[in-house]
C-alpha positions in Angstrom: 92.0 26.1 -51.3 88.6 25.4 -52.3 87.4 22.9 -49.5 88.9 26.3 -47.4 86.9 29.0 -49.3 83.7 26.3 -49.4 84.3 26.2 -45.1 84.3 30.0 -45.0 80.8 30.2 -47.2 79.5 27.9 -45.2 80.5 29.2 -41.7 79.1 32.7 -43.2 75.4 31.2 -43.8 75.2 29.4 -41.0 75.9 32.6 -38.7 73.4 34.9 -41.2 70.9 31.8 -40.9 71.8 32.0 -36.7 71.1 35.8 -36.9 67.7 35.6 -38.6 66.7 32.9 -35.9 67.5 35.3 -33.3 65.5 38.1 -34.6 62.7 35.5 -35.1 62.6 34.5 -31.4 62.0 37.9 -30.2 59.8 39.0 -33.0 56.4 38.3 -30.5 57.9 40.7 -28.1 57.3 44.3 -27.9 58.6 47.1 -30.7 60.2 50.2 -29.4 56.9 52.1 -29.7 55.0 49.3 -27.8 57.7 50.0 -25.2 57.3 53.9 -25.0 53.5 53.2 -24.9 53.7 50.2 -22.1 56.1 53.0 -20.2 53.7 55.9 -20.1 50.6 53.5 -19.6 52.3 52.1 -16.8 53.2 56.0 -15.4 49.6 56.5 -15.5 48.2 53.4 -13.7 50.8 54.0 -10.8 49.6 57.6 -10.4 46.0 56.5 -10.7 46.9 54.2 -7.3 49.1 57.2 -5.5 46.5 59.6 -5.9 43.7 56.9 -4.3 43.5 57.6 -0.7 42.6 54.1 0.0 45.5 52.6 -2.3 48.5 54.9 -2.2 49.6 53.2 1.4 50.0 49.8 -0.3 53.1 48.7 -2.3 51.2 47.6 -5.6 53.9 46.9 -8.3 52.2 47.5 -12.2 54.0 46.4 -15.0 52.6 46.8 -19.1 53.0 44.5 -21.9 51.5 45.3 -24.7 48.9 47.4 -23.6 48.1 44.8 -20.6 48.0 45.9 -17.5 49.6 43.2 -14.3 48.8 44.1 -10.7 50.3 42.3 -8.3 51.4 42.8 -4.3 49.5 43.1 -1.1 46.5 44.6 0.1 44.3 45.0 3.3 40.6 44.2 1.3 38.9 42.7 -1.8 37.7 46.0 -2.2 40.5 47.6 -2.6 42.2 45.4 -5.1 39.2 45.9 -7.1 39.6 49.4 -6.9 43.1 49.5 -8.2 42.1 47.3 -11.0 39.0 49.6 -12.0 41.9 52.7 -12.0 44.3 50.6 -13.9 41.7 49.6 -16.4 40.1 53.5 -17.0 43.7 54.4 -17.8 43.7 55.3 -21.9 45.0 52.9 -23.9 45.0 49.4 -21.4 43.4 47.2 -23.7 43.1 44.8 -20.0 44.1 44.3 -16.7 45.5 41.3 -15.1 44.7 41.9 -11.7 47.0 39.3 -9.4 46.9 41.3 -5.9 46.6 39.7 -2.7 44.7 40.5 0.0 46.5 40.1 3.8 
């Protein structure tokens, strides 16, 4: 009966010890208000590049982390993958822009 009630204890710690580990991995990722933040940052940037006359013709995907800004897809000139990065990076609240766009 004890060696049982001794199993159980132990079982019980090691899943609370698993749990905390769990949480710990994840803890460098974003918090929910990083999340609503990246979302409405991300909102912005892509109507930044709709609005551009030059831009709004490409398909240029823009994800947020963290207040950081990834570009990436295709485009017909340098120049105009440095103008989306110059809208992405005026948007309030980017902290920076990774700009990975291609030119074709």
């Amino acid at each position: 009966m004890k060696q049982e009630h001794r199993f159980r204890n132990l079982a019980a710690t090691l899943l609370l010890a698993l749990s905390l580990g769990a949480c710990d991995a994840i803890s460098g990722r974003e918090t929910p208000g990083e999340y609503v933040d990246d979302t409405a940052i991300t909102a912005k940037v892509i109507a930044q590049i709709v609005q551009d006359p030059s831009l709004k013709k490409f398909q240029v995907s823009v994800e947020t982390l963290q207040s950081v800004v990834q570009l990436s897809g295709f485009v017909d000139s340098y120049d105009n993958a440095s103008r989306a990065g110059a809208l992405a990076s005026k948007v309030q609240g980017v902290r920076s822009v990774r700009n990975d766009l291609v030119v074709r």
